[in-house]
C-alpha positions as CSV (number, residue, x, y, z in Angstrom):
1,X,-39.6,76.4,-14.6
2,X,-42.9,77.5,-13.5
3,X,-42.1,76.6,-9.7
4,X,-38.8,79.1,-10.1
5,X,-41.2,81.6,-11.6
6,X,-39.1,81.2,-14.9
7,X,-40.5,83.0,-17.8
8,X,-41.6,80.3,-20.6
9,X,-42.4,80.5,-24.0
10,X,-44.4,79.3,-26.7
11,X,-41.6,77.8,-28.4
12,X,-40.7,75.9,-24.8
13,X,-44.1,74.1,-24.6
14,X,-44.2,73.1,-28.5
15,X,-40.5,71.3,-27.4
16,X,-42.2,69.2,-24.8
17,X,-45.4,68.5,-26.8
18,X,-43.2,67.2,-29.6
19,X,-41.2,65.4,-26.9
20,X,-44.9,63.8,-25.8
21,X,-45.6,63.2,-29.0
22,X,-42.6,60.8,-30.1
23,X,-43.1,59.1,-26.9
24,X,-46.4,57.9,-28.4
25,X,-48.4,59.6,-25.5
26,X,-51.2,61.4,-27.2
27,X,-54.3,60.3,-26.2
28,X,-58.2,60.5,-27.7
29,X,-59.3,64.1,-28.1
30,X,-62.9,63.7,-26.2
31,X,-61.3,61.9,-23.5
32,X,-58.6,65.0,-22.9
33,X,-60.9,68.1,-23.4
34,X,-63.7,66.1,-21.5
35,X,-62.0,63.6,-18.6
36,X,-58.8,64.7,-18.2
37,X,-56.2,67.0,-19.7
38,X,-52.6,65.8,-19.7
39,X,-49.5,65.0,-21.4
40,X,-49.3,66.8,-24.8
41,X,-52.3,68.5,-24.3
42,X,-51.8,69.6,-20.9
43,X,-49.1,71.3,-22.1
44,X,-51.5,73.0,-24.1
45,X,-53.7,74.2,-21.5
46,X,-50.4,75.5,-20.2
47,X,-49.8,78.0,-23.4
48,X,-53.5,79.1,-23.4
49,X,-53.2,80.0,-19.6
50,X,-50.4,81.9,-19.5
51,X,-51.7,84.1,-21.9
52,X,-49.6,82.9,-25.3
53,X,-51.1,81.7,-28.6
54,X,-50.4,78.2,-29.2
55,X,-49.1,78.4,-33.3
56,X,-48.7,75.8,-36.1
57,X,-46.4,73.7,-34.9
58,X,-47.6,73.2,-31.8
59,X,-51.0,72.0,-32.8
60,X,-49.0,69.5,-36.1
61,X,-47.1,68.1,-33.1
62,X,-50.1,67.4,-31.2
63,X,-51.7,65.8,-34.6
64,X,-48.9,63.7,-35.1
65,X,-49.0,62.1,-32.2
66,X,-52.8,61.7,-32.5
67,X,-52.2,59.5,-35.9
68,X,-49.2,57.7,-34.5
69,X,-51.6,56.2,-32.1
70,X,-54.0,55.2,-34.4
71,X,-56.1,58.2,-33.7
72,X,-56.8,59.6,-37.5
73,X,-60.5,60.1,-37.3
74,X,-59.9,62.0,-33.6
75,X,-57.1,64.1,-35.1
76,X,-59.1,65.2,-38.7
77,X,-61.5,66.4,-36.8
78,X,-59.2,68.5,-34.6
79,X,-57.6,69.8,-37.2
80,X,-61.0,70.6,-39.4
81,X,-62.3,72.4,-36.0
82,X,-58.5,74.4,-35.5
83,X,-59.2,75.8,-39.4
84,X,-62.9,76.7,-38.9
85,X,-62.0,78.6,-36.0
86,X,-59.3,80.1,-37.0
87,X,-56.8,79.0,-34.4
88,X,-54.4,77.9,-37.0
89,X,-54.1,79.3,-40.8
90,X,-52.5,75.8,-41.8
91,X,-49.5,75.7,-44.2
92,X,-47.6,73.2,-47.0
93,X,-45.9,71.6,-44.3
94,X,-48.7,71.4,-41.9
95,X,-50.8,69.6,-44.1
96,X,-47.9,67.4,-45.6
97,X,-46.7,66.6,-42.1
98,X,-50.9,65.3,-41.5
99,X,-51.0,63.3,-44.8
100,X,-47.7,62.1,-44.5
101,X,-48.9,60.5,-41.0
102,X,-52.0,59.4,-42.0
103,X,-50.2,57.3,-45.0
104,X,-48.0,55.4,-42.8
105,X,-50.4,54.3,-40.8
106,X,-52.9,53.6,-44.1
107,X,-55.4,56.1,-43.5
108,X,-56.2,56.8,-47.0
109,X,-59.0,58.3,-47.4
110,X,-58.5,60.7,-44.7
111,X,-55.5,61.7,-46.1
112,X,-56.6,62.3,-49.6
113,X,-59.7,64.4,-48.2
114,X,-57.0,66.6,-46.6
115,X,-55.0,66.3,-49.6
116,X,-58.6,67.8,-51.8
117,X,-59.4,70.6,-49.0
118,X,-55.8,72.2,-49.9
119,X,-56.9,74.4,-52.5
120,X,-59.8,74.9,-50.3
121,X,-57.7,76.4,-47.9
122,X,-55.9,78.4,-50.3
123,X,-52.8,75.8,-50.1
124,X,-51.0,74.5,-53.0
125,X,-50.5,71.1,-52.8
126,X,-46.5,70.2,-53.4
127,X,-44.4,67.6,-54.7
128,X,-44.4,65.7,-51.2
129,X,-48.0,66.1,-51.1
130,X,-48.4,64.5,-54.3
131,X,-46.0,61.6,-53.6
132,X,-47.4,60.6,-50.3
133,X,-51.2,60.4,-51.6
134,X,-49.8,58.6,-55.0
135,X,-48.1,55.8,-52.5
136,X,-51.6,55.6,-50.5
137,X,-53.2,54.6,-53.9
138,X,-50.4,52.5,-55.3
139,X,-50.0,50.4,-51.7
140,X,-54.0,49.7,-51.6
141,X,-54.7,48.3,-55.4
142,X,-55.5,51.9,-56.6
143,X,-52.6,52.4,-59.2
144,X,-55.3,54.0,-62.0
145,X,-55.6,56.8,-59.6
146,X,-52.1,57.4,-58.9
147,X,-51.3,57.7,-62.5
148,X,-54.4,60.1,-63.0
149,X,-52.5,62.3,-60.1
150,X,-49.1,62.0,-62.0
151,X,-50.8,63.6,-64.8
152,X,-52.5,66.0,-62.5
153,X,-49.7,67.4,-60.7
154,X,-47.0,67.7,-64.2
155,X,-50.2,69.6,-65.5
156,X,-49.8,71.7,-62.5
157,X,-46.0,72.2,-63.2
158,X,-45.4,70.1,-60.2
159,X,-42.3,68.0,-61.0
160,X,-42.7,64.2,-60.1
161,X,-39.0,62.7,-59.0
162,X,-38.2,59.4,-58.4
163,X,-40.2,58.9,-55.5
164,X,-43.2,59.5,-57.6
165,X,-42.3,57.0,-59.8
166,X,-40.7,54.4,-57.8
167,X,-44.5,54.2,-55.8
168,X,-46.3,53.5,-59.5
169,X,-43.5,51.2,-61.1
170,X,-43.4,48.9,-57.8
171,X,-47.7,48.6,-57.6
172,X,-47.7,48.4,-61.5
173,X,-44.8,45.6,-61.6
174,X,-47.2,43.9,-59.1
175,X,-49.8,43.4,-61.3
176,X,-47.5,42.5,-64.4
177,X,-48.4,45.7,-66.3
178,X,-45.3,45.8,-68.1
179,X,-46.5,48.0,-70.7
180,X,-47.2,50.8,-68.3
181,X,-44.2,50.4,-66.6
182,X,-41.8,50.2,-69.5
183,X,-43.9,53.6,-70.5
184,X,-43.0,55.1,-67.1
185,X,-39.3,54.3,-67.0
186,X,-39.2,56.3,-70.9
187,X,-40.7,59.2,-69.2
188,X,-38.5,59.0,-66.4
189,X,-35.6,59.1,-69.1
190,X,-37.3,62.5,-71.1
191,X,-37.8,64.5,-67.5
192,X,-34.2,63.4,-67.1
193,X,-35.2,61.5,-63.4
194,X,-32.4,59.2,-62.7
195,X,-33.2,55.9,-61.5
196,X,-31.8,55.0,-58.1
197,X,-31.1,51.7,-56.4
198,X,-34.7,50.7,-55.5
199,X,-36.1,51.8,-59.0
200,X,-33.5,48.7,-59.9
201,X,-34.7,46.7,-57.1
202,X,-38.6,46.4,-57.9
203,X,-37.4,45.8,-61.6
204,X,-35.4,42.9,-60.9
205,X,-37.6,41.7,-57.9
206,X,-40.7,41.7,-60.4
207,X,-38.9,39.9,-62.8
208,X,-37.5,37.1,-60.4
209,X,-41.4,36.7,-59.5
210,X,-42.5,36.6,-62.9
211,X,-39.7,34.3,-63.6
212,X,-37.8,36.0,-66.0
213,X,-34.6,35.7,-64.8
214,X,-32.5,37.0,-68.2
215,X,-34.5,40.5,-67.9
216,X,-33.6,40.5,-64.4
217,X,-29.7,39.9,-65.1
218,X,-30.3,42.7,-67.8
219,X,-31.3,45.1,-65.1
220,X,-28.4,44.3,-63.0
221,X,-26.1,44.8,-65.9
222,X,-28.0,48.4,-66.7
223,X,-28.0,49.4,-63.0
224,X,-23.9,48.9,-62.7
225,X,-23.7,50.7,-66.2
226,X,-25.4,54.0,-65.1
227,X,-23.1,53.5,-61.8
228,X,-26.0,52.5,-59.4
229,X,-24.2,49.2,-57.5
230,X,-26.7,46.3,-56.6
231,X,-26.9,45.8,-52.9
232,X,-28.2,42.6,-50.8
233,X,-32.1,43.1,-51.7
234,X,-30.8,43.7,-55.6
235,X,-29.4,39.7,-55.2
236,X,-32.0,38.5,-53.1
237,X,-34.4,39.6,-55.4
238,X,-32.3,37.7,-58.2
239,X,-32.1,34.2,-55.8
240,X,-35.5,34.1,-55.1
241,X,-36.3,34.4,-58.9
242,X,-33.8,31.5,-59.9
243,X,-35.4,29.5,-57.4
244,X,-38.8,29.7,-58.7
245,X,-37.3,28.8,-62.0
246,X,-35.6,25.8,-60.3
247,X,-32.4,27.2,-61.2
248,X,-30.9,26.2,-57.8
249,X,-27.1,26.2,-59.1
250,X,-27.5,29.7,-60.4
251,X,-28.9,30.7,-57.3
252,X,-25.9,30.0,-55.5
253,X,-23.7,31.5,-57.4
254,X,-25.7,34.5,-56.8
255,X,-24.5,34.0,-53.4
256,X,-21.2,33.5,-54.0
257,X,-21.2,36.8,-56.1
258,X,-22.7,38.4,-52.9
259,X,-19.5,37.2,-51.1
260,X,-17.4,38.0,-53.2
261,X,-18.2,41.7,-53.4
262,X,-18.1,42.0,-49.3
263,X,-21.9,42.0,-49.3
264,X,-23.2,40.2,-46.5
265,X,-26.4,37.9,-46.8
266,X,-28.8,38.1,-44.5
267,X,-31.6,35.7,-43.0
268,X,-34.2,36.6,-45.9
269,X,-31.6,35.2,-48.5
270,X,-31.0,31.5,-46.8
271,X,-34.7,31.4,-46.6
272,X,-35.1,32.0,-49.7
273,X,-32.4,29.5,-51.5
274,X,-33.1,26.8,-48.1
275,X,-36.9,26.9,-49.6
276,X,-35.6,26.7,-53.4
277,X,-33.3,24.0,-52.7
278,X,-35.9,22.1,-50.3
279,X,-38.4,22.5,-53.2
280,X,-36.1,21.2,-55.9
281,X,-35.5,18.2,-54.0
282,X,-31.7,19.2,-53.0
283,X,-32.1,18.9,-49.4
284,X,-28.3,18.1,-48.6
285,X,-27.8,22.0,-50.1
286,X,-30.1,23.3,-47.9
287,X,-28.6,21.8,-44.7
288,X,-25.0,22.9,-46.1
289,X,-26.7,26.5,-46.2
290,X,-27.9,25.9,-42.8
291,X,-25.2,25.0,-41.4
292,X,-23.2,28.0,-42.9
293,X,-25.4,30.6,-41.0
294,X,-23.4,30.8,-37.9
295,X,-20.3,31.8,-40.2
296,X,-22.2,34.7,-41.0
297,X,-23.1,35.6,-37.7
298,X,-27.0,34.8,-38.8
299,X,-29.5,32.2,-36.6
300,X,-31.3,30.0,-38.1
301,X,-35.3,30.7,-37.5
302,X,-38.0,27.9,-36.8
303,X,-39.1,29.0,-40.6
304,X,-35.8,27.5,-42.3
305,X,-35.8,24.7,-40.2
306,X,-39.4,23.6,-40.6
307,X,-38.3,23.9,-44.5
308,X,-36.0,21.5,-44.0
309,X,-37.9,18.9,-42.2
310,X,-40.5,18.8,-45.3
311,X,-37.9,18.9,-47.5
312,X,-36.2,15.9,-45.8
313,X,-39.6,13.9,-45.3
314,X,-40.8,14.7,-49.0
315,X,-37.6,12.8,-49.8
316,X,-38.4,9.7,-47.5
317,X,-35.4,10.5,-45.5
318,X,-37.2,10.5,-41.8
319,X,-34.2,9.2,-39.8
320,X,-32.7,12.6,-41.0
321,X,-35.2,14.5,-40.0
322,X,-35.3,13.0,-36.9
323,X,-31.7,13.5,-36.0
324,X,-32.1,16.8,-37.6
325,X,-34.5,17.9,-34.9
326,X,-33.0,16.4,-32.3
327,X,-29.4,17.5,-32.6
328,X,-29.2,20.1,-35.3
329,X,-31.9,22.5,-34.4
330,X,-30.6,22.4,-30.5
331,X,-27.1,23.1,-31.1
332,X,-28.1,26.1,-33.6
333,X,-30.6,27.0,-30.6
334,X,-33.3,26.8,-32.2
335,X,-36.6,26.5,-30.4
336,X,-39.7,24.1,-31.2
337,X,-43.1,26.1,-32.1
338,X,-46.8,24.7,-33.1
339,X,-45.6,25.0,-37.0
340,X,-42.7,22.9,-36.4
341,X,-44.6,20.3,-34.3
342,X,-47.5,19.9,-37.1
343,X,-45.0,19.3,-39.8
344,X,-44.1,16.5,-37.5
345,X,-47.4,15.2,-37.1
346,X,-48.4,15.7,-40.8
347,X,-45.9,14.3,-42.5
């Protein structure tokens, strides 16, 4: 365009510096303004020279790309320098679209010090805002402070949704805190927040941990009531608690229910009934299983079969497991690895 002396536009740049961007090509900020100016932010250079004012979005694209690689320290302190000299007057979204980054890539304390420099800026932090930090805190062991936000954003008149609360009942079922959970779920019901199929999932996937199976079943029953329908993580979940309870024949039917529906399992839930059934000594179940797989269009992984060589060796059956690694695992081509090989040598 600018060989063919076509006219340009702010709005053109910003399309290929977003296009940069989700090609993962920003690179360190020094390295650009200092060494060499490309990609994204030669792009940049390109606004500024031509005379137009690069706006909001083009600068958020460019600091999304800068998290995505791993560049959060690089990109706050863009973005702190773009506000002090007033070459952006940043928004909601702007500062949503930086702390939503910065929390997938676990940047947590950046992002909450964005997060507290909102007001600062004269920015009202929103619901999305509040979610995303809440998550931070829940996914690193800091569920206290997540709840102390809940509190601080309803005081607000901010209105938590079932994002907000899927993030603190899934940390809080991870550290058994029933109690707080059960409290949540009761104020989901009075701000009339309906739960949706995951809210049902880390229910029922906390209870199969915790080994309570019947609450589990419960949930299940509650979920197809309020006409949420379980899906395959809903009945993996389920499996994996039956076979922690040695409930191997339950398990199964699980499956069977699974089938029967037109859900299809996937390679998670033969892992998980191969390893309950290894486990509970039923080791001829666990190589039917196996040898279902290719039925269901699934390979078997190195994982499931090193399961069942220790499950066949724990039972004293090592001709088995011999002819199970020598003829099985090849025709379900299944490679050897180091794992495989010590369960081997160990046992």
């Amino acid at each position: 365009m600018v060989i063919r002396n076509v006219s340009t536009s702010v709005y053109a740049y910003t399309i290929l510096i977003n296009a940069y961007g989700k090609a993962r090509k920003a690179r360190d900020v020094i390295e650009l303004m200092i060494e060499r100016v490309d990609y994204g932010f030669s792009l940049l250079g390109g606004i500024i020279k031509r005379g137009f004012s690069p706006n909001v979005v083009t600068y958020t694209t460019l600091l999304r790309g800068l998290i995505s690689q791993g560049k959060s320290v690089e990109a706050e302190r863009l973005f702190k320098k773009l506000v002090v000299f007033n070459e952006i007057k940043p928004d909601v979204v702007t500062f949503n679209t930086i702390i939503v980054g910065l929390g997938k890539t676990g940047d947590t304390s950046i992002a909450v010090r964005l997060f507290r420099s909102m007001d600062m800026e004269s920015c009202a932090p929103d619901a999305i805002s509040y979610n995303t930090v809440i998550d931070c805190f829940c996914k690193h062991g800091y569920v206290d402070r997540a709840l102390i936000l809940l509190y601080e954003m309803t005081k607000k008149g901010i209105s938590p949704n079932v994002i907000t609360y899927n993030s603190l009942n899934h940390a809080l079922c991870n550290l058994d805190r029933w109690a707080d959970t059960r409290r949540l779920l009761r104020e989901m019901v009075i701000r009339n927040i309906s739960p949706d199929v995951y809210t049902y999932n880390v229910l029922i996937n906390a209870y199969g941990k915790a080994r309570k199976t019947k609450d589990a079943e419960n949930v299940i029953k509650l979920m197809i009531q309020r006409g949420q329908y379980p899906d395959v993580v809903t009945y993996t979940a389920l499996m994996h608690g039956y076979c922690l309870h040695g409930d191997i024949n339950e398990a199964l039917s699980v499956l069977n229910t699974m089938r029967r529906k037109g859900l299809s399992p996937n390679t998670r839930c033969y892992n998980i009934l191969i390893y309950g059934c290894c486990k509970n000594l039923k080791v001829d179940e666990a190589i039917d299983l196996f040898q279902d797989m290719p039925f269901e269009g699934l390979t078997p992984t190195i994982e499931i079969c090193s399961r069942i060589l220790q499950g066949l060796f724990h039972v004293g059956r090592h001709f088995e497991a011999q002819k199970f690694f020598k003829e099985m695992m090849p025709n379900h081509g299944v490679k050897l690895d180091t794992e495989t090989c010590n369960t081997l040598l160990i046992t």
